[in-house]
C-alpha positions as CSV (number, residue, x, y, z in Angstrom):
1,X,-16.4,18.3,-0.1
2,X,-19.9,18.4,1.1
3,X,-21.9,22.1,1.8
4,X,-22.2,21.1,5.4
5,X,-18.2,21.1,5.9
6,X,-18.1,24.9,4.5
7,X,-18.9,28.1,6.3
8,X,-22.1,29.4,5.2
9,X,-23.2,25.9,3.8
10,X,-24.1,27.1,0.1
11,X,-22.4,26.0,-3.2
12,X,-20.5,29.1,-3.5
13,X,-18.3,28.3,-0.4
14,X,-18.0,25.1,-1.8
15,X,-16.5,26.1,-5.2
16,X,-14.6,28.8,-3.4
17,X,-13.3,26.3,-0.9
18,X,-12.1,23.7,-3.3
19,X,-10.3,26.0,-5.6
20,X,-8.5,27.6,-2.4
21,X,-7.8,23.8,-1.8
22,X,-6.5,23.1,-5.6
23,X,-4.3,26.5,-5.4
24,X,-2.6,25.0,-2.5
25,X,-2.6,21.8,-3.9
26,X,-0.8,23.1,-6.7
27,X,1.9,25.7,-4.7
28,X,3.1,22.7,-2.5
29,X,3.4,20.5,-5.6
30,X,5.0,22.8,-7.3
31,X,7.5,23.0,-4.5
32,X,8.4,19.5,-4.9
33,X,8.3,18.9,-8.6
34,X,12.7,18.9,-8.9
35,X,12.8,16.4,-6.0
36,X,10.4,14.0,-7.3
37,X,12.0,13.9,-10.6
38,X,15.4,13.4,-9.0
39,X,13.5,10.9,-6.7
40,X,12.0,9.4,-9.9
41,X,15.3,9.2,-12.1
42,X,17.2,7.2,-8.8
43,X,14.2,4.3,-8.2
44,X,14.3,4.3,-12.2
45,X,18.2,3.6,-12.3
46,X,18.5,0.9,-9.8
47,X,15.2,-1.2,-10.4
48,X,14.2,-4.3,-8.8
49,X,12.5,-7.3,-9.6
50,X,8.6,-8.5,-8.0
51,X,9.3,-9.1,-4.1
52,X,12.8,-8.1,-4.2
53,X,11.9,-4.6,-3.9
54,X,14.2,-3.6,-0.5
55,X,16.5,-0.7,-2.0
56,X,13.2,1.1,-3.1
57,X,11.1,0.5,-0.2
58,X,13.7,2.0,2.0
59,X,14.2,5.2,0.0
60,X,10.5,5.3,0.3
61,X,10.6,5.0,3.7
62,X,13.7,7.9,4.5
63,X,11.8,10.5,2.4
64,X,8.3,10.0,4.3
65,X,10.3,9.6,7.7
66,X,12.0,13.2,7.0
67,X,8.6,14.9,6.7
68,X,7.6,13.6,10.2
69,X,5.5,10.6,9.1
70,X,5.8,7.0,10.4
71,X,5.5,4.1,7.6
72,X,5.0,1.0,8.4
73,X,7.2,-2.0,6.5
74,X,4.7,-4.9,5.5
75,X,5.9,-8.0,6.7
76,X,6.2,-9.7,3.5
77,X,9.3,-9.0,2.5
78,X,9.3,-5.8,0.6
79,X,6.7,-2.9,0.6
80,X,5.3,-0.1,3.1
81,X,2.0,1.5,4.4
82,X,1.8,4.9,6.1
83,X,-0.8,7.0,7.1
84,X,-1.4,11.3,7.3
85,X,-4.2,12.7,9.2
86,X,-7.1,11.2,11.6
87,X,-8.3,7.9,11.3
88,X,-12.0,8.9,10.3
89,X,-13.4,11.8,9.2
90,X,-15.7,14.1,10.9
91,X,-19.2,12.0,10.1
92,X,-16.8,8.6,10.3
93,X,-15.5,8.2,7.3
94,X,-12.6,5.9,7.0
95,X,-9.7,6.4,5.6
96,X,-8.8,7.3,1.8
97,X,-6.1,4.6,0.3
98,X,-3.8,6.1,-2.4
99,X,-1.7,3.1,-4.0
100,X,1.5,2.6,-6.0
101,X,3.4,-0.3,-7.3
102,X,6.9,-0.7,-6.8
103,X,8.5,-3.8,-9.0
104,X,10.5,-3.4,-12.5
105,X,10.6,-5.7,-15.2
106,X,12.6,-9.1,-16.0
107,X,13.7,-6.7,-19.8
108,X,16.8,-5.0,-20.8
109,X,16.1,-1.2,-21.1
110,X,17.0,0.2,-23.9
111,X,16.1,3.2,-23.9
112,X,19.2,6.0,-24.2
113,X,18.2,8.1,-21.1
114,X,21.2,9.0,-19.2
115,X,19.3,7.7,-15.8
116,X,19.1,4.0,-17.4
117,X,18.6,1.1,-15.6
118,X,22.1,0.1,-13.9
119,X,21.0,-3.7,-14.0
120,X,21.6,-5.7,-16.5
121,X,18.4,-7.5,-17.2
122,X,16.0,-5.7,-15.0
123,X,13.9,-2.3,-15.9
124,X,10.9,-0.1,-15.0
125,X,9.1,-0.8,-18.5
126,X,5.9,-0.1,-16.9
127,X,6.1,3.2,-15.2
128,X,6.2,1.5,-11.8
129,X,9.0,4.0,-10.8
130,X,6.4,7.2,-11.7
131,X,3.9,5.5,-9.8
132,X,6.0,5.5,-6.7
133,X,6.8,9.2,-7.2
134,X,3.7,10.0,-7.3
135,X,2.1,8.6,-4.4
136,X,5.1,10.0,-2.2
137,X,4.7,13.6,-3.6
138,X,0.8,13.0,-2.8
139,X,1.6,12.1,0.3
140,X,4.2,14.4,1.1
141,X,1.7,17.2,0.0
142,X,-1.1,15.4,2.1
143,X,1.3,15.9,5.2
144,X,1.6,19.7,4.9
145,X,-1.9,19.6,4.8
146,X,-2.9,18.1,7.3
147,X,0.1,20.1,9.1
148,X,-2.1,23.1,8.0
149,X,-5.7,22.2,9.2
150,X,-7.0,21.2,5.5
151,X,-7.0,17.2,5.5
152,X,-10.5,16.1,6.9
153,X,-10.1,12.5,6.3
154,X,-7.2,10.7,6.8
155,X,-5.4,8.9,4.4
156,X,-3.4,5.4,4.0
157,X,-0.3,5.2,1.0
158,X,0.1,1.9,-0.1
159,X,3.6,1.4,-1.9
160,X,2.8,-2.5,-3.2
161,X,5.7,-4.9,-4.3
162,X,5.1,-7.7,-6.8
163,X,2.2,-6.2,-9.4
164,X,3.6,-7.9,-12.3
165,X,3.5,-11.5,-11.1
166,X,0.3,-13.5,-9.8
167,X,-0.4,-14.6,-6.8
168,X,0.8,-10.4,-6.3
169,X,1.1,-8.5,-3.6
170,X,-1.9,-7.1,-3.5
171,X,-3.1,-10.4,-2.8
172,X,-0.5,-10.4,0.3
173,X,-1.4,-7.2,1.4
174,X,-5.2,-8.2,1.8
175,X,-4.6,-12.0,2.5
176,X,-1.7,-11.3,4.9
177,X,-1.9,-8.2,6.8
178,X,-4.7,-6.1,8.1
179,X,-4.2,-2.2,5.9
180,X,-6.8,-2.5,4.3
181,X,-9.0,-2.4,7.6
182,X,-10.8,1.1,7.9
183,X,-9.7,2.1,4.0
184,X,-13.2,2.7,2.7
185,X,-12.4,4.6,-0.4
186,X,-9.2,3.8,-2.8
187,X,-7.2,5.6,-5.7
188,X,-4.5,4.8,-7.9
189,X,-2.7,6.2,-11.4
190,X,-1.2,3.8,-14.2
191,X,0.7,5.4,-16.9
192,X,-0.3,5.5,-20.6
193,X,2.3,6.2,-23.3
194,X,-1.2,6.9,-25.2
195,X,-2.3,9.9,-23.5
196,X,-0.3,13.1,-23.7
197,X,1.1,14.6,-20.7
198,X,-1.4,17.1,-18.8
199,X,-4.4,14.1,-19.3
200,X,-5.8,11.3,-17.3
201,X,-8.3,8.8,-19.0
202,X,-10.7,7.5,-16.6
203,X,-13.6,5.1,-17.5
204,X,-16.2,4.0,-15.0
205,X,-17.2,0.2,-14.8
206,X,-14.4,-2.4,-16.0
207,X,-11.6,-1.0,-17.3
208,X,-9.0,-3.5,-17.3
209,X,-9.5,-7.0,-18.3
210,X,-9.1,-10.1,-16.1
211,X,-5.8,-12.3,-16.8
212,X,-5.2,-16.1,-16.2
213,X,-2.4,-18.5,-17.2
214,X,-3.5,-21.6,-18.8
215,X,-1.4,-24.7,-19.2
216,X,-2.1,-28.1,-21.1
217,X,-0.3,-30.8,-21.0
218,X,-1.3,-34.1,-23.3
219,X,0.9,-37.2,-23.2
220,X,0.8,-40.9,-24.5
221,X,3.2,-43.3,-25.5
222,X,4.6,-41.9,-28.5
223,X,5.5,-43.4,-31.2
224,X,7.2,-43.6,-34.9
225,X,5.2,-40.9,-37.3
226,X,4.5,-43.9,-39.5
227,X,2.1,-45.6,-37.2
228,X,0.2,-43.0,-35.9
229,X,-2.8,-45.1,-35.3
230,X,-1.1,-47.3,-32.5
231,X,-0.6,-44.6,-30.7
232,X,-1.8,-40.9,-29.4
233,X,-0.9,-38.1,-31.6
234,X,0.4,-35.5,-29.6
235,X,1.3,-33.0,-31.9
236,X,-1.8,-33.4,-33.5
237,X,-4.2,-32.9,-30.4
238,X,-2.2,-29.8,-29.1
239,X,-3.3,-28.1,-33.3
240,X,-6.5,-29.1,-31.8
241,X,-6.7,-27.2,-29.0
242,X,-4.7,-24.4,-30.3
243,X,-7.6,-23.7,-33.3
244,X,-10.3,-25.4,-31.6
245,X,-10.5,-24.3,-27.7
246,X,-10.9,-20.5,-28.4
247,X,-13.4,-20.8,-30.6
248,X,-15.6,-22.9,-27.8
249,X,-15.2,-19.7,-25.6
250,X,-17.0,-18.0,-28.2
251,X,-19.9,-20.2,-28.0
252,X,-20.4,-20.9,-24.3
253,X,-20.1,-17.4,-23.2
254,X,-21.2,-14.1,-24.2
255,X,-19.1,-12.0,-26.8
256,X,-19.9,-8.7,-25.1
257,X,-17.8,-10.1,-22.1
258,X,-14.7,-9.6,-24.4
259,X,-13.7,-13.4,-23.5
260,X,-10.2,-14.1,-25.3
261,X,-7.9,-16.8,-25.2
262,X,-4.0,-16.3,-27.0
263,X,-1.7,-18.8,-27.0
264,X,2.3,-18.0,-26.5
265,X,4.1,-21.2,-26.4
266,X,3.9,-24.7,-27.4
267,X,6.5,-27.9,-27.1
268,X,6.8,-31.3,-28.0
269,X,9.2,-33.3,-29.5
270,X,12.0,-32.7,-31.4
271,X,13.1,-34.9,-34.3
272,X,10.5,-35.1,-37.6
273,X,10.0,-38.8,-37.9
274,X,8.8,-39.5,-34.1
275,X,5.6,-38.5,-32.5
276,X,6.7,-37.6,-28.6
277,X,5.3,-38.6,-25.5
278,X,4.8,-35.2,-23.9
279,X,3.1,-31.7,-25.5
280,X,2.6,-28.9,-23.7
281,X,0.6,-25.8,-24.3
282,X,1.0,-22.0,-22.7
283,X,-1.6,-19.3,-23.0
284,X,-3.6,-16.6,-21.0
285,X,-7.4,-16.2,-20.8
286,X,-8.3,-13.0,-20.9
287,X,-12.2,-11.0,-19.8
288,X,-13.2,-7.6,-19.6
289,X,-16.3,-9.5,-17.9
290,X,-15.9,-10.5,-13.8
291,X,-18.9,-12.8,-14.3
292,X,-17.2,-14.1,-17.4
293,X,-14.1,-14.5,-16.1
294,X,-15.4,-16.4,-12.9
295,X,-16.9,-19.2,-15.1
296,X,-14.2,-19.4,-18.2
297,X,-11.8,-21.2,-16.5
298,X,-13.9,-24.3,-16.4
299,X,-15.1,-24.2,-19.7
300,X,-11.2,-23.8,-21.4
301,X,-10.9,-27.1,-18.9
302,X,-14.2,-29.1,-20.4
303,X,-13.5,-27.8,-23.8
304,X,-10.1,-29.3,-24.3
305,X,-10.8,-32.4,-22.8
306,X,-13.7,-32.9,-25.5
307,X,-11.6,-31.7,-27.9
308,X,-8.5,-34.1,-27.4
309,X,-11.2,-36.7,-26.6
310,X,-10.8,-38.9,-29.8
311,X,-7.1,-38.6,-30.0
312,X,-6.2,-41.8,-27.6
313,X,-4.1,-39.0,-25.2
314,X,-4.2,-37.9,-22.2
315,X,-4.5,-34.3,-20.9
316,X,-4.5,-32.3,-17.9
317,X,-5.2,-28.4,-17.7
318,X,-4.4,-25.6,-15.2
319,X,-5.6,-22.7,-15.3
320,X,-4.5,-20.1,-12.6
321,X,-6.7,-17.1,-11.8
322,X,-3.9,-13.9,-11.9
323,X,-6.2,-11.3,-11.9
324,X,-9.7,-10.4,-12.1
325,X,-11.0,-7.2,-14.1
326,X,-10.5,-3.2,-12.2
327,X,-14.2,-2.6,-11.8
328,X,-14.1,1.3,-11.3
329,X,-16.8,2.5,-8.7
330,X,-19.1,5.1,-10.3
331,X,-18.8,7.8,-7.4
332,X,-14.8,7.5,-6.6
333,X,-14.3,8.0,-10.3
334,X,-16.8,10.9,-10.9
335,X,-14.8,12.6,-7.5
336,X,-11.2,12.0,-8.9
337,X,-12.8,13.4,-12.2
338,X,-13.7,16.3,-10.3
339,X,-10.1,16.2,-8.6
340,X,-8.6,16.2,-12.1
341,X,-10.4,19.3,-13.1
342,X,-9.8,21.4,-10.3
343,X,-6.3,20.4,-10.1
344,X,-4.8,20.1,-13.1
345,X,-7.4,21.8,-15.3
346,X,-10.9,21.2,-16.8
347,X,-9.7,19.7,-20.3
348,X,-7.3,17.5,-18.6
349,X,-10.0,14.4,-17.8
350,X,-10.7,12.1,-21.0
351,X,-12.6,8.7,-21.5
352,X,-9.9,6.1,-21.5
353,X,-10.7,2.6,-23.2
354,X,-11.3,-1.1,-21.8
355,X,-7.7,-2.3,-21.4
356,X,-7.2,-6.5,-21.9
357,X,-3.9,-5.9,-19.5
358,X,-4.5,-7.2,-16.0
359,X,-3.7,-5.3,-12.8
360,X,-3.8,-6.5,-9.6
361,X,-5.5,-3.3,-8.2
362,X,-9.0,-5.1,-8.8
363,X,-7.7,-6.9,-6.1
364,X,-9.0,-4.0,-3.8
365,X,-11.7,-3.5,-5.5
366,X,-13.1,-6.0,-4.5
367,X,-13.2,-5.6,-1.2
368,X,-12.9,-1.2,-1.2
369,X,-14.9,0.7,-3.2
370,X,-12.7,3.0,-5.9
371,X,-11.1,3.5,-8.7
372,X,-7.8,3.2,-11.1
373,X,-7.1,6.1,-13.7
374,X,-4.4,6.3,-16.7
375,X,-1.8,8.7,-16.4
376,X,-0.5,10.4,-19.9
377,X,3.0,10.1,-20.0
378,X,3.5,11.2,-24.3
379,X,5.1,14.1,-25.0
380,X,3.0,16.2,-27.2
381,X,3.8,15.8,-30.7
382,X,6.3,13.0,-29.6
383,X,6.5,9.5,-29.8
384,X,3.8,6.8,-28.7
385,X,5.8,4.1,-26.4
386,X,4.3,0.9,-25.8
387,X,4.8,-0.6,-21.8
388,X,6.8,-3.5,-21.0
389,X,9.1,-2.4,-23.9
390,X,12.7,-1.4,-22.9
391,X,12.4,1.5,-25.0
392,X,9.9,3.1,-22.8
393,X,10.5,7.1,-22.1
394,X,8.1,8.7,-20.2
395,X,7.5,12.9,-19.8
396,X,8.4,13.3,-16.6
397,X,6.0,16.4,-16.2
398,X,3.4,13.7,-15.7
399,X,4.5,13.4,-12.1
400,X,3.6,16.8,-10.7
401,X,0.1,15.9,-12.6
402,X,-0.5,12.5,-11.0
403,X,0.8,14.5,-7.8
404,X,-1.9,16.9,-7.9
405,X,-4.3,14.7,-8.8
406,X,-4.3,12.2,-5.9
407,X,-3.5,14.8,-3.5
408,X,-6.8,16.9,-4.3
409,X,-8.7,13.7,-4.6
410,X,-7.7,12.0,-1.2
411,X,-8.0,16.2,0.6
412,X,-11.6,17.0,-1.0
């Protein structure tokens, strides 16, 4: 909050007027914290899959309509937007974003909790379901807010479908609709089983990695395993490119940009004495580096074909871009530090690490400046969960933090 918005205009006001705001921040979360966790422990037990998120959206949607605010459904099949408070702020600021993804897992939980997944197949292994909760108690708390005079800029929630598969719907939100127009500052929380409960890891610069699938397919005529010379070895060229391709990353591009390519499937043929006609390879190319990651895709592409090149095959290779790197904005991230603290408590912000997971939040990034924060979900003393395991158990306490967070973040 700058001086000039406080009485008096000196950095005593201000310190007084943000912890009056965090006190307040923290009675009308506090008010809430049963209902979210209720809220939490329904969108948990009947999850649903990327794009197919209706059931959620429309709880969403009854729970912000009962406090007297007006979301909007996106027209892409699943997903809302809804806005608290003016449209700029008194020297024309735009509007604060505050984002949360909605879409479960393709996994079986397994997990024990008595609010368990209710679909066979089908879980929130990720935390989307906390995510949710917590940009709806933030923006339930927002509303009273703003109800009460204290919300200078206004403020847009974004409740995303489809994070988990690429093209996402972050990519539809800013491809396909217009929400993003007049958001010129955005915020969002991911859950870490790695950080105790009462903590968010923050991290300025890069602090997920860029994700891309790769696919290779070689063919040639096949043959019988004891000619292989009058033909193309399939089987052999794919051992190729599996050993050979990520170590030509690792010449062409710098190692700081934390370039890494991991194979996860491979097929071709299927009886010992026959080389097949068809191979094809499956993996993800990974960078912590933007500039790395804009430029890797064609290099896996020139790199295999030189490396299949004396093999008598043929080969083709996609590689899709998912996802670049979060790129965290110095100044949002110093502020939501500064959110944290005043909020929650001023031991509660720690240094998180680089990430080599992919979120589609860098999607706004690039066109918003902002920044993405981990949310500690561990029990203290407890177990360290893993995401996109079925096992996954979260401390539910972590809501009213992310709550409190956002909240004094998007009102300071």
């Amino acid at each position: 909050m700058p001086v000039g918005d406080v009485p008096g205009g000196n950095a005593t006001d201000v310190v007084a007027a943000l912890a009056a705001l965090a006190a307040r921040v923290g009675e009308l979360a506090e008010g809430l914290d049963a209902e979210l966790v209720a809220f939490r422990r329904e969108v948990h037990a009947h999850p649903e899959l990327s794009r197919k998120e209706t059931r959620t959206t429309q709880a969403v949607a009854d729970r912000l309509r009962a406090a007297g605010l007006e979301p909007r459904l996106l027209p892409i099949g699943s997903g809302l937007v809804c806005d608290i408070g003016p449209d700029h702020g008194p020297a024309g600021e735009g509007r604060v974003g505050l984002r949360a993804d909605l879409d479960a897992l393709p996994l079986q939980e397994t997990s024990g909790v008595e609010f368990a997944s209710t679909r066979p197949g089908v879980a929130h292994a990720c935390g989307h379901d906390v995510h949710t909760t917590v940009v709806l108690g933030a923006g339930l708390v927002l509303a009273r807010l703003h109800e009460e005079g204290r919300l200078r800029r206004g403020v847009r929630l974004f409740f995303q479908p489809a994070e988990e598969v690429f093209p996402g719907g972050a990519e539809d939100i800013i491809n396909r609709t217009s929400e993003l127009d007049g958001v010129d500052r955005i915020a969002a929380l991911h859950c870490d089983p790695k950080f105790d409960v009462g903590h968010v890891g923050t991290r300025i610069g890069p602090i997920t990695s860029a994700s891309d699938s790769v696919i290779v397919t070689i063919t040639s005529p096949g043959g019988h395993t004891s000619r292989p010379h009058l033909t193309g070895d399939v089987v052999f060229a794919l051992g190729q490119v599996i050993t050979q391709t990520p170590a030509v990353l690792g010449r062409r591009l710098d190692p700081r940009s934390g370039v890494n390519l991991t194979w996860g499937a491979v097929q071709a043929g299927s009886t010992p004495n026959a080389i097949p006609s068809t191979g094809v390879l499956k993996g993800t190319l990974r960078c912590l580096d933007v500039r790395a990651w804009e430029k890797a895709g064609e290099i896996v592409r020139e790199a295999v074909e030189q490396v299949v090149a004396p093999y008598q095959v043929n080969v083709s290779v996609t590689v899709t871009h998912g996802v670049p790197p979060v790129e965290n904005q110095t100044e949002a991230t110093c502020d939501l530090e500064d959110a944290v603290r005043d909020a929650v408590g001023p031991e509660a912000v720690q240094l998180t690490e680089q990430s080599m997971g992919g979120e589609d939040f860098a999607w706004y990034l690039r066109k918003v400046p902002g920044t993405m924060a981990r949310l500690g979900v561990r029990t203290p003393g407890g177990r360290t969960y893993d995401l996109h395991q079925g096992d996954l158990v979260v401390d539910e306490r972590a809501i009213g933090v992310g709550v409190r967070a956002l909240a004094q973040f998007a009102a300071r």
